[in-house]
C-alpha positions as CSV (number, residue, x, y, z in Angstrom):
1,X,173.1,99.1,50.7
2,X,176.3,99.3,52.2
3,X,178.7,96.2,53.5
4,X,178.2,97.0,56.9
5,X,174.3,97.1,56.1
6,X,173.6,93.7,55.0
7,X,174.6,92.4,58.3
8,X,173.3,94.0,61.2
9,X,174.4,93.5,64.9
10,X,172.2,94.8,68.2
11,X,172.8,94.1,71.4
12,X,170.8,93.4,74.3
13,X,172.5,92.9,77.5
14,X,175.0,89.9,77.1
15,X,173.0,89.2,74.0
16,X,174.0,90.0,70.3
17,X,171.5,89.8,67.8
18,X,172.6,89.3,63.9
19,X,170.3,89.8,61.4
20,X,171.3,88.8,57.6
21,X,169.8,91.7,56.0
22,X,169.5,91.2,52.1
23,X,165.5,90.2,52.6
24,X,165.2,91.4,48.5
25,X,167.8,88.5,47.8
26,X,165.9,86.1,50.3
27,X,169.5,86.7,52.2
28,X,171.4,84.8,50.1
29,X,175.2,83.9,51.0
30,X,176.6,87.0,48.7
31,X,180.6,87.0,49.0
32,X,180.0,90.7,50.5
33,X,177.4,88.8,53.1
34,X,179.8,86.1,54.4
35,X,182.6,88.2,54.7
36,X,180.5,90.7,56.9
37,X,178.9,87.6,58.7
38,X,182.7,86.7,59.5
39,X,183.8,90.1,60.9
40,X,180.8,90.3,63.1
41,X,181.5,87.4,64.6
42,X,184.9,88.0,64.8
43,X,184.6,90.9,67.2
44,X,181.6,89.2,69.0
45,X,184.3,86.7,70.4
46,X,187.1,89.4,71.3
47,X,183.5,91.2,74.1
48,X,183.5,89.5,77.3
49,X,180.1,90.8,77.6
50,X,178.9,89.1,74.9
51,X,177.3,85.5,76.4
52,X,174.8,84.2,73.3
53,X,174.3,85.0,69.7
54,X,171.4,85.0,68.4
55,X,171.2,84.6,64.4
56,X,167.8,85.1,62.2
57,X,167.4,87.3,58.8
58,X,165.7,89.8,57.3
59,X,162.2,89.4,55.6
60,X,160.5,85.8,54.8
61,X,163.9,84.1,54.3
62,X,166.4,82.8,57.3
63,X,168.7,82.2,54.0
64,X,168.1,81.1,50.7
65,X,171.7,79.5,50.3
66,X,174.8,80.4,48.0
67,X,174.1,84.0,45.7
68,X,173.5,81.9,42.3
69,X,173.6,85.4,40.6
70,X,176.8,86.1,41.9
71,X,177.7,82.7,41.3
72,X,176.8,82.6,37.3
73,X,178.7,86.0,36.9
74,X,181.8,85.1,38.0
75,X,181.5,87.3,41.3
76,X,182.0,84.6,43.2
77,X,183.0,80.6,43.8
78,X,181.9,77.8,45.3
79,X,184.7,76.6,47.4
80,X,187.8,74.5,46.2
81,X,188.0,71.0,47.0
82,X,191.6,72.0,48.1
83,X,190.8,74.2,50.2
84,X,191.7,73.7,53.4
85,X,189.5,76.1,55.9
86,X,186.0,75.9,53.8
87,X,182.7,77.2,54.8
88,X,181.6,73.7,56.9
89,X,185.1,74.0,59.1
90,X,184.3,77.8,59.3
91,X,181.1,77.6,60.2
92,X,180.6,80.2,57.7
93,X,182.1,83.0,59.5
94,X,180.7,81.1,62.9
95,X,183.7,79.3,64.6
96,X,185.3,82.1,66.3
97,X,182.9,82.7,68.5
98,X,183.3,80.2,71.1
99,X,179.4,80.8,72.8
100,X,175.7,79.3,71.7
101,X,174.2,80.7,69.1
102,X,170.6,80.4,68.5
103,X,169.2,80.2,64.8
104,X,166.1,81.9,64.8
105,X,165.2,80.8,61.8
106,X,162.3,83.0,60.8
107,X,161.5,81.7,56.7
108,X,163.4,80.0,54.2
109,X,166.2,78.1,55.3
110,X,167.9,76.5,52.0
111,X,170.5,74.5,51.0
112,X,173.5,76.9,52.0
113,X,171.2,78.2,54.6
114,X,170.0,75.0,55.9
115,X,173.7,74.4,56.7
116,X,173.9,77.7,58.1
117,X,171.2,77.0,60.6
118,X,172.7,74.1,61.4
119,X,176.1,75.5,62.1
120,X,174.5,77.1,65.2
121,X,174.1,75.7,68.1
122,X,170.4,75.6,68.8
123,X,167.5,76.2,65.9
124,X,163.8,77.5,67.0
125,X,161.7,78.1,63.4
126,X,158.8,79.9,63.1
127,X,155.4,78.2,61.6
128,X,156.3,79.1,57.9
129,X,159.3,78.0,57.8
130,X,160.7,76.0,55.5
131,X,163.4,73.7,55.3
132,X,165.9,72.2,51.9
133,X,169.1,70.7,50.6
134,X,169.2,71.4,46.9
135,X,172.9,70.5,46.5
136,X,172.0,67.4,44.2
137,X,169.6,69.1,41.9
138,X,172.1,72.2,41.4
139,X,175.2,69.6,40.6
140,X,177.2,70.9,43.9
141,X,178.8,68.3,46.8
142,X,178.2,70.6,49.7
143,X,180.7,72.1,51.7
144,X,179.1,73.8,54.8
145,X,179.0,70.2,57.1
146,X,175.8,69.4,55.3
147,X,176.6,65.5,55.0
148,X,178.0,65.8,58.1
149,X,175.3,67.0,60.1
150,X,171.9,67.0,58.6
151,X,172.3,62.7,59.3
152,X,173.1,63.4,62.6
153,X,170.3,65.3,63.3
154,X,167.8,63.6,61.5
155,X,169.0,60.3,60.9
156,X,170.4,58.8,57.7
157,X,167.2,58.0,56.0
158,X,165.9,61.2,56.2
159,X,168.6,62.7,55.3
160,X,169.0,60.7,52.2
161,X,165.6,61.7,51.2
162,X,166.1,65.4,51.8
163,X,169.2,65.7,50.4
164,X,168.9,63.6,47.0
165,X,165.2,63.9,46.8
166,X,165.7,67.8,47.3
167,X,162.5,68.3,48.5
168,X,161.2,71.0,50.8
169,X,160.0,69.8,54.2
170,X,158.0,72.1,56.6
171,X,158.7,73.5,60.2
172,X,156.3,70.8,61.5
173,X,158.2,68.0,59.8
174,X,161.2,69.8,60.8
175,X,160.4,70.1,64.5
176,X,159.4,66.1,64.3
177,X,162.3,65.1,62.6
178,X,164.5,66.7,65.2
179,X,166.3,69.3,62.8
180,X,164.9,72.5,65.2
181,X,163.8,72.4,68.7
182,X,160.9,74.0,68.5
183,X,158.1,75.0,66.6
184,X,156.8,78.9,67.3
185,X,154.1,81.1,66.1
186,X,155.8,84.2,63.8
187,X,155.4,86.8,66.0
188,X,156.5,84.6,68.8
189,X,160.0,83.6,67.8
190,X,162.1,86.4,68.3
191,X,160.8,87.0,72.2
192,X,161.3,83.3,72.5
193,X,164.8,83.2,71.3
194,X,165.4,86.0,73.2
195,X,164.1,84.2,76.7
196,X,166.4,81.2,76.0
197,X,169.2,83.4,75.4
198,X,168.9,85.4,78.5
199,X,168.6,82.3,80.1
200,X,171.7,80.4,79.8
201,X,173.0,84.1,80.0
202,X,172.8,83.9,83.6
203,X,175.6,81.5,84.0
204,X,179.0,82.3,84.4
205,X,180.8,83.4,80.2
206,X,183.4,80.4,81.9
207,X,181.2,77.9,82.2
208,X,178.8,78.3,79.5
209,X,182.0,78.1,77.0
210,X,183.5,74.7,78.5
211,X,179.9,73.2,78.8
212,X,178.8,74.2,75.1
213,X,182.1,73.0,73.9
214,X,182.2,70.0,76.1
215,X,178.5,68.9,74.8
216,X,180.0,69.7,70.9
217,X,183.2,67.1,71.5
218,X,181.4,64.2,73.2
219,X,179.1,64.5,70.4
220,X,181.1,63.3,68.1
221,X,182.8,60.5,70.4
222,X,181.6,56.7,71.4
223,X,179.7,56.7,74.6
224,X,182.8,55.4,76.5
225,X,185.1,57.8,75.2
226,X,182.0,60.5,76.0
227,X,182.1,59.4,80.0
228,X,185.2,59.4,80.5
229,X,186.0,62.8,78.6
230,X,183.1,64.0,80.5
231,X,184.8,62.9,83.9
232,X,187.9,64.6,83.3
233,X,187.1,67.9,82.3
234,X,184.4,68.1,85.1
235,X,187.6,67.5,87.3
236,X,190.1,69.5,85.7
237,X,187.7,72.2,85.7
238,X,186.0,71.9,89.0
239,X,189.4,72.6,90.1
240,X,190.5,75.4,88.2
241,X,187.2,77.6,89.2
242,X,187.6,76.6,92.6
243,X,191.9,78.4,92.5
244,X,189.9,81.2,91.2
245,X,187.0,81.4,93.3
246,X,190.0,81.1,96.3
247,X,192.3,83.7,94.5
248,X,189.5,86.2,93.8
249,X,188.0,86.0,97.8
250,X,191.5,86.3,98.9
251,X,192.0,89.2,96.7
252,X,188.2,90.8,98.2
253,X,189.6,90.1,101.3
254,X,193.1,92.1,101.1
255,X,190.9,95.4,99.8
256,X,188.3,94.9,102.8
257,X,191.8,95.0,105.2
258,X,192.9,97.7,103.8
């Protein structure tokens, strides 16, 4: 399989599709697979046409976390606690492209590829799906936000017993827990993913970047310091879209003259 294989891209409309594709290595985060995963969404950002990302994988497995093969042979490295842009600030390969991106997260979703999942805006799983931080049991600290978010999501209990208890949880729990949205039958999740992608598509590429970045800042603020964020980027924005609303009917208006 070539590089440009194990990653695959489709496009529907003002929706990108990006399917890990290594199903024989339950997708697992090869140095070849990340790299690809990086370029893809890389040129997704620079296409204005491009509104949502959906992300799933190949086979049973959403991703089955770092390549340990790769990892044993000296292919590959976990990253360096020097390093300063790692795989959690990267979003592995993620970050660049500044619109939602749905997880479809279609099998196995471990350790590196829970965070993976998690990186992404919005996670839908299909009934078999199953969910695990095996950090602890492997002797890694994670570096792909795992301590960071998982807590968040779940709270800090549960994500004290998934993450040092290393057990597997299933879409159910999942869903109840609040680590995906929803819960979907198999054959269901991709035509779901794809309804709620093609929905939000339908607002302006403007809006749904300020809105999904807004909701990712305030996130991580107090309540007070949420508001009043909230407050003036509503304002300061409200104002720049009506200039250009102005500019672009004065602009209609000048052809129509002419």
């Amino acid at each position: 399989m070539s590089v440009s294989d194990i990653v695959q891209l489709e496009i529907d409309g003002p929706v990108a599709i990006v399917t890990l594709n290594r199903p024989e290595a339950l997708n697992a985060l090869s140095r070849e697979l990340t790299a690809r995963l990086a370029e893809v969404f890389a040129a997704l950002h620079s296409r204005e046409d491009i509104k949502v990302a959906i992300l799933t994988g190949a086979g049973r497995a959403f991703c089955a976390g770092m390549d340990l093969k790769q990892l044993s042979s000296g292919e590959a490295r976990l990253q360096s606690a020097d390093e300063v842009e790692g795989a959690g600030h990267r979003r592995f390969g993620i970050a660049p492209f500044d619109r939602p991106v749905i997880a479809a997260v279609n099998g196995f979703a471990i350790t590196g590829g829970l965070e993976l999942a998690m990186c992404c805006d919005i996670r839908i799983a299909a009934e078999g799906a199953r969910f695990a931080d095996t950090h602890a049991r492997v002797g890694v600290i994670p570096g792909g936000r795992m301590s960071a978010l998982l807590s968040r999501l779940v709270g800090i209990g549960r994500a004290k017993e998934m993450s040092l208890g290393g057990n597997a949880i299933d879409a159910a729990t999942a869903e109840r827990w609040g680590l995906v949205n929803r819960v979907v039958p198999p054959d269901e999740l991709m035509p779901i993913c794809l309804k709620l992608a093609h929905d939000i598509a339908t607002a302006d590429i403007g809006y749904i970047r300020l809105y999904n970045r807004l909701i990712e800042e305030n996130f991580e603020t107090t309540y007070a310091e949420a508001v009043e964020h909230e407050h003036v980027t509503s304002r300061n924005a409200n104002q720049t879209f009506e200039r250009s609303r102005v500019d672009q009917d004065a602009i209609a208006s000048r052809a129509r003259s002419r």
